[in-house]
C-alpha positions in Angstrom: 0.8 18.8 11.1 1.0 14.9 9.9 -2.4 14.1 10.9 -5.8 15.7 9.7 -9.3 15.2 9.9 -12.7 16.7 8.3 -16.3 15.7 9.9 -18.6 18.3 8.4 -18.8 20.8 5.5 -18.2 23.7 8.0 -14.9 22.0 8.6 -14.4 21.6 5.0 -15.0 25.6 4.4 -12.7 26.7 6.9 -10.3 24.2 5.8 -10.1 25.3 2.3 -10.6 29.2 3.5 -8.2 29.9 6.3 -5.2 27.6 4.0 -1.7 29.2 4.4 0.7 28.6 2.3 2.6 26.4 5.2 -0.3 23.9 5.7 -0.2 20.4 4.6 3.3 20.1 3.6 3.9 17.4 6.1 0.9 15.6 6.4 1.3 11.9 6.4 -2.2 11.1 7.3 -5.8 12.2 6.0 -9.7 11.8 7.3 -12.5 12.9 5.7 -16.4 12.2 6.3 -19.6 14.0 5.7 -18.5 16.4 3.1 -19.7 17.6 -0.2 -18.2 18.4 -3.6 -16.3 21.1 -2.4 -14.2 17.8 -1.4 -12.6 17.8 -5.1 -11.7 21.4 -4.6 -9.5 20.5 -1.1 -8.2 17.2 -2.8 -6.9 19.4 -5.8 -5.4 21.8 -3.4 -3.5 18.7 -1.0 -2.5 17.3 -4.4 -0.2 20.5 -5.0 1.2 20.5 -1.7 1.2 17.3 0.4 3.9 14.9 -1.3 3.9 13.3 2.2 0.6 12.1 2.5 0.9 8.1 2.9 -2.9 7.4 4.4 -6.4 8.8 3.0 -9.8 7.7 3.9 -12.8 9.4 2.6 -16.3 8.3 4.3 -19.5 9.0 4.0 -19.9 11.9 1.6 -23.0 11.4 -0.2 -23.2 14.2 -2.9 -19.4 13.2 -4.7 -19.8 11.5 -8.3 -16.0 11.4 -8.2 -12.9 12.4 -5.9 -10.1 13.7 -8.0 -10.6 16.1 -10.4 -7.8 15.8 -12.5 -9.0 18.1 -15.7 -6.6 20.7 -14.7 -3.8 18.4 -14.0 -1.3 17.6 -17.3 0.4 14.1 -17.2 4.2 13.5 -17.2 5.3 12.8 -20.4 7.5 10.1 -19.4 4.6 8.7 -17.6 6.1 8.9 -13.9 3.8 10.8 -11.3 4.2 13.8 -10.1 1.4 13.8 -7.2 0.9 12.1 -3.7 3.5 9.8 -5.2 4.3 8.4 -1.2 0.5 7.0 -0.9 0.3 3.6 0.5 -3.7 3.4 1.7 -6.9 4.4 0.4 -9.9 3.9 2.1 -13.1 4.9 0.7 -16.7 4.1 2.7 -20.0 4.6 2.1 -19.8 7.6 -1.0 -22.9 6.0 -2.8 -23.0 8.8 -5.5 -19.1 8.4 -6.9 -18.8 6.9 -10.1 -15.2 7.2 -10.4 -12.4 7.7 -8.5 -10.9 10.2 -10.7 -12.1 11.5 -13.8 -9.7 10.7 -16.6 -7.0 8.4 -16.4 -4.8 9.0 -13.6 -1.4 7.8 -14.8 1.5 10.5 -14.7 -0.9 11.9 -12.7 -1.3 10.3 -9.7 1.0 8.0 -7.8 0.7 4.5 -7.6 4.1 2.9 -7.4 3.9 2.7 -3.4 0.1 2.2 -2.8 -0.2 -0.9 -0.4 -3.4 -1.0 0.6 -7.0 -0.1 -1.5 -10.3 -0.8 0.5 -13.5 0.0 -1.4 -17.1 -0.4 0.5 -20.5 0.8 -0.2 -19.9 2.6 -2.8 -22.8 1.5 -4.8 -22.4 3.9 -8.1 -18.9 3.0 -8.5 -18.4 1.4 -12.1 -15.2 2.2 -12.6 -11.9 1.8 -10.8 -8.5 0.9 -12.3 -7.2 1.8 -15.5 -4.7 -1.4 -17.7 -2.2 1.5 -17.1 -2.9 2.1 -13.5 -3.2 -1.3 -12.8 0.2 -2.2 -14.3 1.6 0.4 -11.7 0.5 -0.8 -8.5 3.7 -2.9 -7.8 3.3 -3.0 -4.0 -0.3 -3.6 -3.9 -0.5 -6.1 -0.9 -4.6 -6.2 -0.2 -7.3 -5.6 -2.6 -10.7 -5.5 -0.7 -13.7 -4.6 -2.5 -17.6 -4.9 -1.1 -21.2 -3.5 -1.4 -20.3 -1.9 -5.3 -23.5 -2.8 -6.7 -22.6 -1.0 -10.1 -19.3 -2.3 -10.6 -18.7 -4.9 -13.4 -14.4 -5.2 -13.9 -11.8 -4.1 -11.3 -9.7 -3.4 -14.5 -11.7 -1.7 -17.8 -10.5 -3.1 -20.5 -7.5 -2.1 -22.7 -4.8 -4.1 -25.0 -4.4 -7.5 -24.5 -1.6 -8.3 -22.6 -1.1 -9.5 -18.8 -1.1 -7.7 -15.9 1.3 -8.9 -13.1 0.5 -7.9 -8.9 3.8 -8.9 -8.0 3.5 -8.6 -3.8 -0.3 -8.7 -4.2 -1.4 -11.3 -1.3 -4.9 -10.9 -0.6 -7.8 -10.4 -2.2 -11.6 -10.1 -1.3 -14.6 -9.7 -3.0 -18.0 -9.3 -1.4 -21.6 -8.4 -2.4 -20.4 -7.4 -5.7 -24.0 -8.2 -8.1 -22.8 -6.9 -10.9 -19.1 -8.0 -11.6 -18.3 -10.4 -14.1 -14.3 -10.3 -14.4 -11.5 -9.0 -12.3 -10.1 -8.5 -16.0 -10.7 -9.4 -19.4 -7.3 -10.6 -20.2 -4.4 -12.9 -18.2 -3.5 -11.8 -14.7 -0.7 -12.9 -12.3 -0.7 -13.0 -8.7 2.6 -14.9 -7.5 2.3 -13.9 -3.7 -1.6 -14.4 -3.4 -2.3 -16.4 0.0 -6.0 -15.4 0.3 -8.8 -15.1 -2.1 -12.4 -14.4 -0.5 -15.4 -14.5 -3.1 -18.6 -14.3 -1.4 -21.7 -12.9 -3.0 -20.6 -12.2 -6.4 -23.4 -14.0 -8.3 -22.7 -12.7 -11.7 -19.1 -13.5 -11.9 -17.8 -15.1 -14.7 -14.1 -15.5 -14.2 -11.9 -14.1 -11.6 -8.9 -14.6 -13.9 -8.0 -17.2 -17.0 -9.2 -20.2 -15.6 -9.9 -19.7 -11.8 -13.2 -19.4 -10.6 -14.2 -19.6 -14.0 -17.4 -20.5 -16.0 -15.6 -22.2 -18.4 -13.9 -25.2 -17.4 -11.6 -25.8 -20.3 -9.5 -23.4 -20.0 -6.3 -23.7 -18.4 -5.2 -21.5 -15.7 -1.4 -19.7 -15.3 -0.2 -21.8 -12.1 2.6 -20.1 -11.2 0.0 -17.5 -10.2 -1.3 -19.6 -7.1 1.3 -21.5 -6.0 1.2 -19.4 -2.3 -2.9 -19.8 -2.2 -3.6 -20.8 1.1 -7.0 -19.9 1.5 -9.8 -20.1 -1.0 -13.5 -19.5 -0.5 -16.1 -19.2 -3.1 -19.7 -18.6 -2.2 -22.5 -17.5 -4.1 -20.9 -17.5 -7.4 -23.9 -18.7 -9.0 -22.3 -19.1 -12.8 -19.0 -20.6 -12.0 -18.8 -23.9 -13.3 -14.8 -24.9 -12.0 -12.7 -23.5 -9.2 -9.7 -24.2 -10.6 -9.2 -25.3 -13.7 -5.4 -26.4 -14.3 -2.8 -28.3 -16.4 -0.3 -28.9 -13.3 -2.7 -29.0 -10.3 0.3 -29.4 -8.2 1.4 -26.1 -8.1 -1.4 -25.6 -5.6 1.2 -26.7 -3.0 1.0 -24.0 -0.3 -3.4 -24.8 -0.1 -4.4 -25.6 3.1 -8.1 -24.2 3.2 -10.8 -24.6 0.9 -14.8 -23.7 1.0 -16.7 -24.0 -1.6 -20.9 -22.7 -0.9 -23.5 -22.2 -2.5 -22.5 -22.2 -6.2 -25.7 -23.2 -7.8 -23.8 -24.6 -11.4 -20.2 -25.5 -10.0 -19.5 -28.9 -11.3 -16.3 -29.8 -10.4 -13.7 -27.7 -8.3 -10.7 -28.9 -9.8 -10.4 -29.7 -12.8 -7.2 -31.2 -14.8 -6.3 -31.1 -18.3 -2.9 -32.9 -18.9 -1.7 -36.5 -17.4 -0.5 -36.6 -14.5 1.0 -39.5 -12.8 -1.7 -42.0 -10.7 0.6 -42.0 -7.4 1.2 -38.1 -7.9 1.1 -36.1 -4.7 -2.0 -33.1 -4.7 -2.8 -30.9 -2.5 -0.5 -32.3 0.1 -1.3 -29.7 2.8 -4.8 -29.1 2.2 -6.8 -29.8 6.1 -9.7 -28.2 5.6 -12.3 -29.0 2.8 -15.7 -27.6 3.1 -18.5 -28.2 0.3 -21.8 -27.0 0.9 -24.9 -26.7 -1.3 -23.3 -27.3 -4.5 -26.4 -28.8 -6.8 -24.3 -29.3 -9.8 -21.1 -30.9 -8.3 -19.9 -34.2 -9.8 -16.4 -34.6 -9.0 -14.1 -32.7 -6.8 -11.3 -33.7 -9.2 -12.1 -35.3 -12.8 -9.1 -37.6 -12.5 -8.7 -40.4 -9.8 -5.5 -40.0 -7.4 -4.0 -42.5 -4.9 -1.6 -39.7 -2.8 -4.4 -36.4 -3.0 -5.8 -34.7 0.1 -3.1 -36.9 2.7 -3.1 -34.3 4.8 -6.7 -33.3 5.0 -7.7 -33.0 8.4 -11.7 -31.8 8.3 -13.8 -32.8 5.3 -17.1 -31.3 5.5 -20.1 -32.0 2.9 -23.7 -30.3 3.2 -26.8 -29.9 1.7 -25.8 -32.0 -1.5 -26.1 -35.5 -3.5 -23.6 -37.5 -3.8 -23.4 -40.0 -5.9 -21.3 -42.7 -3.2 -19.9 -41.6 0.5 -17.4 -44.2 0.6 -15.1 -42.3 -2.4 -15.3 -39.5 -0.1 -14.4 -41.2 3.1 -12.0 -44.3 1.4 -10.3 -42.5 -2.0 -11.0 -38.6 -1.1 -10.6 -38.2 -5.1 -14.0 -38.6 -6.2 -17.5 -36.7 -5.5 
């Protein structure tokens, strides 16, 4: 058997009841909806015996407060992982009671090393999800999509100061999160990030050291976006500065920019160091789309001859500006 799937709790009872000591040794994928708490008890059981299982999605189960019990489970003392070490997808929909994934940190527990995929929605009592040490684990972590967790305030809780690298990490999306403020207290690095979706995250303070950030004067670690091809912000009602960078030009790869409805953005980018008059920025940028941005002075504090030479589509809504001809004749200034 590679593939399973759950729908009810009847299913669930026979599932756990009628297990032989055969099943679920080779099962690759795993689908779970409408259940109750006698979830954990299954999970616990597959944890034991499927070291295949690659895929799990859990949706709709509405009594959970969290998945994994791990009380009974003792870490590695070397720190390596002894269960569902081969998972590359979680999906979890709709389980409005879980607070936490699992209930004490999962590291030498739980496999992370080849998790590729993590989709969280609607989980509205969700306040916690990655561990410093978990989150230092997730090497092959490719997309990062999180939406409708009304409770959740950090993707990572905090821990010791030090910088947390996604190294194949390339999209990221955060929606209707009301109550986040950071991604993570403390430096992060994302060298193979193309896309970064913010949209409805109104208490957000900094997605990391100086991007999308509230305070403007700090500077942000460029090597981290210099494959961003696709940034949208919207409804980030605290942000002050998209970008705020010492060496704006390792934003080469950008080619797509909105920026919506950020009610104290006052300028997207913003540059710290000199930089050459007749430097080239943003050379592949085509596509710049402001709209409703109260606050905005300047698209860029400093004035360029070569920035935006590419740009194909400018679009500019619901906003003063202080001159329209330095948007149409220098493209620099706002």
């Amino acid at each position: 058997m590679e593939e399973y799937s759950i729908e009810d709790n009847e299913e669930l009872r026979k599932a756990i009841d009628d297990i032989r000591p055969s099943h679920f040794r080779n099962l690759l994928k795993l689908s779970i909806k409408y259940c109750d708490q006698r979830l954990n008890n299954f999970l616990s059981i597959l944890m034991k015996r499927a070291n295949k299982l690659q895929d799990i999605s859990i949706k709709q189960c509405q009594t959970l407060e969290h998945l994994f019990d791990l009380n009974e489970f003792t870490p590695d003392n070397d720190g390596h992982d002894k269960y569902f070490t081969q998972i590359k997808a979680l999906i979890l929909i709709e389980l409005h009671q879980v607070k936490c994934i699992w209930n004490k940190d999962p590291v030498g527990i739980l496999g992370f090393e080849n998790l590729q995929m993590v989709h969280i929605i609607s989980c509205s009592s969700l306040d916690k999800l990655f561990t410093p040490s978990a989150a230092k684990k997730l090497s092959q972590l490719n997309e990062l999509k999180l939406e409708a967790c009304q409770m959740l305030q950090k993707v990572i809780d905090s821990g010791n100061i030090e910088t947390i690298k996604f190294p194949t990490l390339n999209k990221v999306e955060f929606k209707s999160l009301s109550r986040l403020i950071h991604f993570y207290l403390y430096p992060l690095e994302f060298p193979q990030l193309r896309s970064l979706i913010i949209e409805k995250c109104p208490e957000l303070e900094e997605f990391t050291t100086g991007f999308a950030t509230t305070n403007a004067s700090q500077i942000t670690n460029d090597r981290s976006f210099s494959e961003l091809n696709e940034l949208k912000l919207d409804n980030c009602h605290k942000l002050v500065c998209a970008v705020s960078s010492k060496a704006l030009h390792e934003l080469k790869s950008l080619k797509k920019l909105i920026v919506s409805h950020c009610n104290t953005l006052e300028l997207v980018f913003n540059i710290h160091d000199e930089i050459s008059y007749h430097t080239n920025l943003l050379q592949h940028l085509d596509e710049l789309i402001l709209i409703d941005l109260p606050k905005l002075s300047y698209v860029i504090n400093k004035k360029f001859v070569r920035f935006c030479e590419s740009m194909q589509s400018l679009q500019v809504k619901q906003f003063i500006i202080g001159n329209i001809e330095d948007v149409v004749h220098e493209k620099s200034r706002f």
